[in-house]
C-alpha positions, 0 to 999 in steps of 0.5 A: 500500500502507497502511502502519502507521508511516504511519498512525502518523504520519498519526495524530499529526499529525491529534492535533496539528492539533485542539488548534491548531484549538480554538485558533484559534477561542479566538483570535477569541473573545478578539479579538471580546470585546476589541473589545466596548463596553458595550452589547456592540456592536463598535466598530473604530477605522476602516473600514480595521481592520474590514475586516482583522480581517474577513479575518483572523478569518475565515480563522482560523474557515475554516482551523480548522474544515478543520482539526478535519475533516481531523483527524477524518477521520485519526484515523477512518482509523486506526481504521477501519484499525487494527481491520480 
């Protein structure tokens, strides 16, 4: 059975995640263009550093786009089911 205060809840969490989300991915961008030299290439100090920021930044993008999708798809849910 659905509830309304559950879908409440599931709303707000789902309005909470997406700015997170937008912040993660703002996140990387930062890093990405600290990294920048003058002809716009990224430098990193050692084969070591890249690798982790390639692991990290790249869960930072994976994990903030599942973010904005299941948000989305709360926030969807409450409407669909808030005006049915």
């Amino acid at each position: 059975m659905f509830y309304m205060e559950d879908a409440e809840i599931a709303l707000m969490f789902s309005l909470l995640a997406i700015p997170v989300a937008i912040w993660l991915q703002l996140w990387v961008k930062n890093r990405r263009q600290h990294r920048r030299n003058q002809l716009g290439e990224e430098e990193f100090e050692n084969t070591g550093r890249a690798f982790f920021s390639i692991i990290v930044e790249g869960t930072a993008v994976i994990g903030g786009l599942i973010m904005i999708i299941v948000a989305s798809g709360g926030v969807i849910k409450y409407v669909i089911n808030f005006y049915t």
